[in-house]
SERO-4910 file (N, C-alpha, C, O; in steps of 0.05 Angstrom, whole numbers):
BEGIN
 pado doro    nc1    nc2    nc3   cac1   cac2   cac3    cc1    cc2    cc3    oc1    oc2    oc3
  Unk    A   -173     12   -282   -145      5   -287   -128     29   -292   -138     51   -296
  Unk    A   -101     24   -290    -80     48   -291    -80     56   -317    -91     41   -332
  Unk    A    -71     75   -326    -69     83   -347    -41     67   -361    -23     61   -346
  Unk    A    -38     63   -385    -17     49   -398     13     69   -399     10     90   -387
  Unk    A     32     66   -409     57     87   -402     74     77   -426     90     59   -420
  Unk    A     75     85   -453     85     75   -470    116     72   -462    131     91   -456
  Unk    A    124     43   -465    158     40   -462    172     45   -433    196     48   -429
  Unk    A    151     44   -414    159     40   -393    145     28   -375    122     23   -384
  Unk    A    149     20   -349    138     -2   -332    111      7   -338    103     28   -347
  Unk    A     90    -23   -328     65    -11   -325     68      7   -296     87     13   -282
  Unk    A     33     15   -294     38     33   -275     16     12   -255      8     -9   -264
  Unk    A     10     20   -233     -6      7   -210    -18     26   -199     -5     45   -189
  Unk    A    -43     25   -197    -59     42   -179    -56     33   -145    -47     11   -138
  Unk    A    -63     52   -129    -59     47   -102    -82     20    -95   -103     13   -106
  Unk    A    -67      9    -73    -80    -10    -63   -119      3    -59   -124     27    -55
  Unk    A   -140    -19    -61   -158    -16    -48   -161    -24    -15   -175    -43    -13
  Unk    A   -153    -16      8   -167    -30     30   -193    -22     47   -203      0     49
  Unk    A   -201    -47     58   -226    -36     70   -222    -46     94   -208    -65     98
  Unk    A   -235    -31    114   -236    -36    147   -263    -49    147   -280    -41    131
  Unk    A   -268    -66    160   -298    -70    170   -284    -77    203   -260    -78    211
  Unk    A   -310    -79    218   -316    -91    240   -326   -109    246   -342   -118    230
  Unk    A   -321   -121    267   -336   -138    276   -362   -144    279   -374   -128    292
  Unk    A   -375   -163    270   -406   -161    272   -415   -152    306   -430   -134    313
  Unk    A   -396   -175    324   -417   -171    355   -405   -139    368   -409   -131    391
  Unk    A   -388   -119    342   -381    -97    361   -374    -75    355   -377    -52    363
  Unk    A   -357    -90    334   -339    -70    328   -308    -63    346   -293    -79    357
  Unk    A   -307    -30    344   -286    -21    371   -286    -34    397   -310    -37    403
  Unk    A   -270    -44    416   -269    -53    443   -277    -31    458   -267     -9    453
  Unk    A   -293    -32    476   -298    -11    500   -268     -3    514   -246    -15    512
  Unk    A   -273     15    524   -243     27    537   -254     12    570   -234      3    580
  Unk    A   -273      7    585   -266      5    602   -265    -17    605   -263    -24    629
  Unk    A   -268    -42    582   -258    -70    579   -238    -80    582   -225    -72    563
  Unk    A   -228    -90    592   -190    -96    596   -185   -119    569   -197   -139    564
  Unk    A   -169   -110    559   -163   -121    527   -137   -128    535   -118   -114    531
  Unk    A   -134   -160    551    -90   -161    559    -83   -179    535    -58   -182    536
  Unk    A    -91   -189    518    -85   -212    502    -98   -205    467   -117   -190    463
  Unk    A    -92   -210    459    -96   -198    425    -89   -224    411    -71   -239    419
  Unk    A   -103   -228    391    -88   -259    369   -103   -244    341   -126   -238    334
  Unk    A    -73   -242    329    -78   -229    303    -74   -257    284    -55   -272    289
  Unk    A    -96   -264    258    -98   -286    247   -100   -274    216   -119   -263    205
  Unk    A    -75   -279    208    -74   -265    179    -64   -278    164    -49   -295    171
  Unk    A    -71   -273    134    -54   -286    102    -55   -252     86    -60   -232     98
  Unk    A    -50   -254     59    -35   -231     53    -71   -216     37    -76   -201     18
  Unk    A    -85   -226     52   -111   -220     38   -140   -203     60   -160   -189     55
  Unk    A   -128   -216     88   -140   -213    105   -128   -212    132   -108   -226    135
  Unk    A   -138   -197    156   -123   -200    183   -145   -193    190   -158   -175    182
  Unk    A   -152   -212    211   -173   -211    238   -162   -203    261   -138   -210    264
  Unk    A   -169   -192    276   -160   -184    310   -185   -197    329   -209   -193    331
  Unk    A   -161   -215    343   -183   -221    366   -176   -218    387   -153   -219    393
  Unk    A   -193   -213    403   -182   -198    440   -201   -230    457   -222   -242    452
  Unk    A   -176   -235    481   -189   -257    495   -184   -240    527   -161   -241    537
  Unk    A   -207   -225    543   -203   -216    574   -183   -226    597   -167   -214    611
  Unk    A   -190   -259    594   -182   -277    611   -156   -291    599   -149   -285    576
  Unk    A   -142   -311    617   -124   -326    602   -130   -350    588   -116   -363    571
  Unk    A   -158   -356    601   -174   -385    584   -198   -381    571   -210   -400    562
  Unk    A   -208   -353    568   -225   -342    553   -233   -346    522   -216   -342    505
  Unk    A   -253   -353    516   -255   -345    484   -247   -322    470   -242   -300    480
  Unk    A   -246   -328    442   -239   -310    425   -261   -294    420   -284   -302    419
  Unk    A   -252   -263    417   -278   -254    407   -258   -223    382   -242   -204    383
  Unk    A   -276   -238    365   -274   -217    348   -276   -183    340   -296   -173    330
  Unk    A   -251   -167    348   -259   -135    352   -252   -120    328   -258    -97    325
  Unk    A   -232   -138    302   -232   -110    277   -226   -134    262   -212   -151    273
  Unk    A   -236   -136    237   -231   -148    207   -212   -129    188   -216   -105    194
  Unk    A   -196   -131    171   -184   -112    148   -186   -142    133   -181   -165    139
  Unk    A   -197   -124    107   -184   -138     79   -168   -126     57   -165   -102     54
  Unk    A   -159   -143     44   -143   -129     19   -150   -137      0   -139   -158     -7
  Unk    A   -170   -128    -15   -189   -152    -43   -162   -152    -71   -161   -165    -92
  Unk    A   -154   -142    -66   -125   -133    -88   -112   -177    -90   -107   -193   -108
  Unk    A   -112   -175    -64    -92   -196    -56   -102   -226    -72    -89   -247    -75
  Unk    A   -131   -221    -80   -146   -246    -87   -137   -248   -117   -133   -270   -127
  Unk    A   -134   -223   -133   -129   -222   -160   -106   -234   -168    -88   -238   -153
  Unk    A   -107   -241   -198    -84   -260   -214    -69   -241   -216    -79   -219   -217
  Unk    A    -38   -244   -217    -13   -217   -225    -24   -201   -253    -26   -177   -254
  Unk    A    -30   -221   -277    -47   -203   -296    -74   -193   -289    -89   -200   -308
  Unk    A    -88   -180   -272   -108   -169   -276    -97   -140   -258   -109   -118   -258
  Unk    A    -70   -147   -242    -59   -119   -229    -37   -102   -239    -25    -83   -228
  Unk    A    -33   -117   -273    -13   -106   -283    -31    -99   -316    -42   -116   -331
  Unk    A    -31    -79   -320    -46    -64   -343    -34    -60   -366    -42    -50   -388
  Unk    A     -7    -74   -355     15    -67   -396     33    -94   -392     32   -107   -372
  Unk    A     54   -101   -420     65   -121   -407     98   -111   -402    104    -89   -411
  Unk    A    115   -125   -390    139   -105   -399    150    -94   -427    143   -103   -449
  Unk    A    166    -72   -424    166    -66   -449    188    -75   -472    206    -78   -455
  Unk    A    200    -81   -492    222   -107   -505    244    -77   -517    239    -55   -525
  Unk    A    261    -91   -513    284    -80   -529    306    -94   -549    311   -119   -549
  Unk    A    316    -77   -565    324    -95   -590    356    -90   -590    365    -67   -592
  Unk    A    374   -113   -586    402   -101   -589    402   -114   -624    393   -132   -638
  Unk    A    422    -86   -627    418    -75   -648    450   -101   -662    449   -116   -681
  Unk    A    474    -97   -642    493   -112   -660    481   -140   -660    487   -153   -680
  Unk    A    466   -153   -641    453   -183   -654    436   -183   -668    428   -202   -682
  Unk    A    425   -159   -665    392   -170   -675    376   -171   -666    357   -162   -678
  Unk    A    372   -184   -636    362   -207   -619    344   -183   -604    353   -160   -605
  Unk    A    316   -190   -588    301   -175   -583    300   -195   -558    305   -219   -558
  Unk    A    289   -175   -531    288   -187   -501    269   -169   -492    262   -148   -503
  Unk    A    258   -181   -466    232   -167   -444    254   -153   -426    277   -159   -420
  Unk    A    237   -130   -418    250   -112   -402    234   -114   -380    220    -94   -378
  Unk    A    230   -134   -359    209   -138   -338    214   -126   -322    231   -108   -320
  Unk    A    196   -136   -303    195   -124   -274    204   -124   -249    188   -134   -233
  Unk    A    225   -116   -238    241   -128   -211    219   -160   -189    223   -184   -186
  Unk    A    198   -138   -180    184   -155   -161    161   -162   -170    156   -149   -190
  Unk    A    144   -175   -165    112   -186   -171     95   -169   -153     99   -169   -128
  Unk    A     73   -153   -166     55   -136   -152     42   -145   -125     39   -136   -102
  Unk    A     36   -169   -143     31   -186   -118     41   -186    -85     30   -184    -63
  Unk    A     69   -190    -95     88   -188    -62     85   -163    -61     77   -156    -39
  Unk    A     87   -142    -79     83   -109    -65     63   -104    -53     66    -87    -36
  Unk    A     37   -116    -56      7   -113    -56     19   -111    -12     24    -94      4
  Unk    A     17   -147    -13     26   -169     10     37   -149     29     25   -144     50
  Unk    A     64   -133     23     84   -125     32     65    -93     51     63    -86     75
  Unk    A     53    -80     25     38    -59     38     15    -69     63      8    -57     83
  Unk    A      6   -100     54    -20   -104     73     -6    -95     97    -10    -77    113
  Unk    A     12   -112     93     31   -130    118     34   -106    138     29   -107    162
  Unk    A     46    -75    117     57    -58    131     39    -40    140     47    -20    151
  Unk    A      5    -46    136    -17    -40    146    -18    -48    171    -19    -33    190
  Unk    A    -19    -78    171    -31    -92    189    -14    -78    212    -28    -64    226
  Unk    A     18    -79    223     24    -73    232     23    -46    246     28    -39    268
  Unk    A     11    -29    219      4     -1    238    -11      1    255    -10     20    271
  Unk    A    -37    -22    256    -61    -24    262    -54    -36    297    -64    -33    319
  Unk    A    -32    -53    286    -21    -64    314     -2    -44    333      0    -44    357
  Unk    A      9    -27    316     24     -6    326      4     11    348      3     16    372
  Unk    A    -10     17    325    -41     37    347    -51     27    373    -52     39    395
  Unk    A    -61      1    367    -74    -15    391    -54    -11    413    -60      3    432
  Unk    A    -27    -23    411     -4    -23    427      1     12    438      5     12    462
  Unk    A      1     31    430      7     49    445    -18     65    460    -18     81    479
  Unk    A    -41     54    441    -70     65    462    -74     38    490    -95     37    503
  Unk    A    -52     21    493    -59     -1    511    -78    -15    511    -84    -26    532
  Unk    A    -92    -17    491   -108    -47    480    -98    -71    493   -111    -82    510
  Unk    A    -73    -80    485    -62   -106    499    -35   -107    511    -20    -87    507
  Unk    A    -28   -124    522     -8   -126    536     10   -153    527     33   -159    531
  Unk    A    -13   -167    511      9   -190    499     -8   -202    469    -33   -202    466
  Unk    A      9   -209    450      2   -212    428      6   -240    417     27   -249    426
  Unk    A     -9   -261    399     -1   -282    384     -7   -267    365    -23   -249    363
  Unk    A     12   -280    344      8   -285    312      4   -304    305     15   -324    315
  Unk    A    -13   -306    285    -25   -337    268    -26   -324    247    -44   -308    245
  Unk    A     -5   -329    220     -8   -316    197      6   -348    176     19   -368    182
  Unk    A     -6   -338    152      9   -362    131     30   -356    139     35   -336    153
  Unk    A     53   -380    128     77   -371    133     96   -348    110    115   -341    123
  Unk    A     97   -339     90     96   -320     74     89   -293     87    105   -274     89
  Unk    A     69   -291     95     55   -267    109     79   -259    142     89   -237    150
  Unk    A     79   -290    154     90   -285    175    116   -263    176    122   -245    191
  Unk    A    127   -273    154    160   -262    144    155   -233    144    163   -219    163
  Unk    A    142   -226    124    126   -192    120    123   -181    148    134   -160    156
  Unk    A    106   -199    163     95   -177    195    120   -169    212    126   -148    223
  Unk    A    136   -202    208    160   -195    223    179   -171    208    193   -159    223
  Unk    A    180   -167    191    191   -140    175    180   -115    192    194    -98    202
  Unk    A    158   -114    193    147    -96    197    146    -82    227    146    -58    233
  Unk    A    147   -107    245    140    -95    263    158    -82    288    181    -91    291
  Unk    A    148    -59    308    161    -46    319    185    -64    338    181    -88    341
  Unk    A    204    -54    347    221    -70    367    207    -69    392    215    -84    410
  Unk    A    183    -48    397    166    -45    413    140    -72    417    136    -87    437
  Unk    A    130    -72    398    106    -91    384    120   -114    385    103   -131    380
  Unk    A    146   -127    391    154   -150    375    160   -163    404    161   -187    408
  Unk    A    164   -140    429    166   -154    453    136   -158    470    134   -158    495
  Unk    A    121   -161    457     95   -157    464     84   -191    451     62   -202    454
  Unk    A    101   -198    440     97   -221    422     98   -244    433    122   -252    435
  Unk    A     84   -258    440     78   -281    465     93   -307    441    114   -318    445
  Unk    A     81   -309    426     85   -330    407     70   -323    375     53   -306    369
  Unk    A     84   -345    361     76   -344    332     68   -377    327     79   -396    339
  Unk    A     47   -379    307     45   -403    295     37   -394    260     22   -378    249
  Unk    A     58   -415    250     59   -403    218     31   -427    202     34   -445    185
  Unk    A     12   -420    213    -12   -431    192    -31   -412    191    -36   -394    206
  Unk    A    -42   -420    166    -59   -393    148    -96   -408    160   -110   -425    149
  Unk    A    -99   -394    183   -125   -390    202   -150   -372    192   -172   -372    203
  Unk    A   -143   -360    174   -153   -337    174   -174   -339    164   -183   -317    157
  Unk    A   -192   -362    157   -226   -371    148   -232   -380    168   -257   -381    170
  Unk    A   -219   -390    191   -233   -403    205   -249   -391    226   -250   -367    232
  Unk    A   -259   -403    234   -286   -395    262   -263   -389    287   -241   -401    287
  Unk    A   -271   -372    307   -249   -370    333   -256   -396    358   -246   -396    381
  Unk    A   -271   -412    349   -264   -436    363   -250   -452    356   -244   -470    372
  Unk    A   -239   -454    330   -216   -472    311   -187   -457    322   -167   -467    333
  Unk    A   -191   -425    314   -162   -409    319   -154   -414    350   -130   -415    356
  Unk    A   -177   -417    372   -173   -417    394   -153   -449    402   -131   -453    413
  Unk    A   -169   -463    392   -148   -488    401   -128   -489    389   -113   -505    401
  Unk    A   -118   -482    372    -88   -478    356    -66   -460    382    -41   -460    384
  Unk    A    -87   -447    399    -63   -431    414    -62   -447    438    -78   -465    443
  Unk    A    -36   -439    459    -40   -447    484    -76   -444    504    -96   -432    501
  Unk    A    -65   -466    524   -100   -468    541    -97   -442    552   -117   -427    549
  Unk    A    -79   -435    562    -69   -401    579    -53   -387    570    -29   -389    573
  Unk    A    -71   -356    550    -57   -340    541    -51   -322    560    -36   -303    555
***
């Protein structure tokens, strides 16, 4: 935990994230043709899936998590706000916090995830993109992402996919990506 900050905000340590891979792979081969991408995210997790064909299965090429995102607002905040006393009433009040760590946590995934999409997109990974994110999350990616990345954007669907198996995520999208 952060260290405490007498009489002023708590403080927040940097996010934890972790990259994993895909179990069947990992990285995509370069001389695989990767034209289609379906990113399936909530503010906790984003999967990347690459489909070859236009009626192809999904197959899984990068996982990110954010284990931050699973925690209660009290277990990411280490002090509480700090109170002040006006002196001509008397009367004592909380001196809180603009935003909830929480959405800051969300906000950084978000602005992860998109770097990750940024990369793929200029090493030519894909040529066309879905999003499947909660809808909360969706708002965030669309913040984030390039005017580049965003014409690359085939479609969006705002439901939170992101436990599911890629034969569930697959029928949620068009028969021909």
């Amino acid at each position: 935990r952060a260290p405490k900050v007498p009489g002023g905000p708590p403080r927040r340590s940097e996010p934890k994230i972790f990259i994993l891979t895909a179990p069947a792979g990992g990285e995509p081969a370069k001389d695989k043709p990767m034209t289609t991408w379906v990113l399936v995210a909530d503010n906790s997790r984003a999967r990347f899936f690459a489909a070859t064909k236009t009626t192809s299965p999904l197959e899984e090429v990068r996982d990110l998590t954010y284990p931050e995102a699973r925690l209660h607002e009290g277990d990411l905040v280490t002090d509480k706000g700090g109170r002040d006393r006006n002196s001509s009433t008397g009367g004592a009040h909380g001196l809180g916090i603009e935003s909830s760590h929480k959405h800051d946590g969300a906000d950084r995934f978000a602005q992860m995830v998109c770097s990750e999409l940024e990369s793929a997109r200029t090493n030519g990974a894909f040529a066309k993109l879905y999003v499947v994110a909660a809808p909360a999350f969706l708002g965030l990616l669309r913040k984030h992402q390039s005017s580049a990345l965003r014409q690359l954007v085939a479609g969006e669907i705002d439901k939170n996919l992101s436990t599911q198996d890629s034969a569930v995520i697959r029928k949620q999208l068009p028969d021909h990506l």
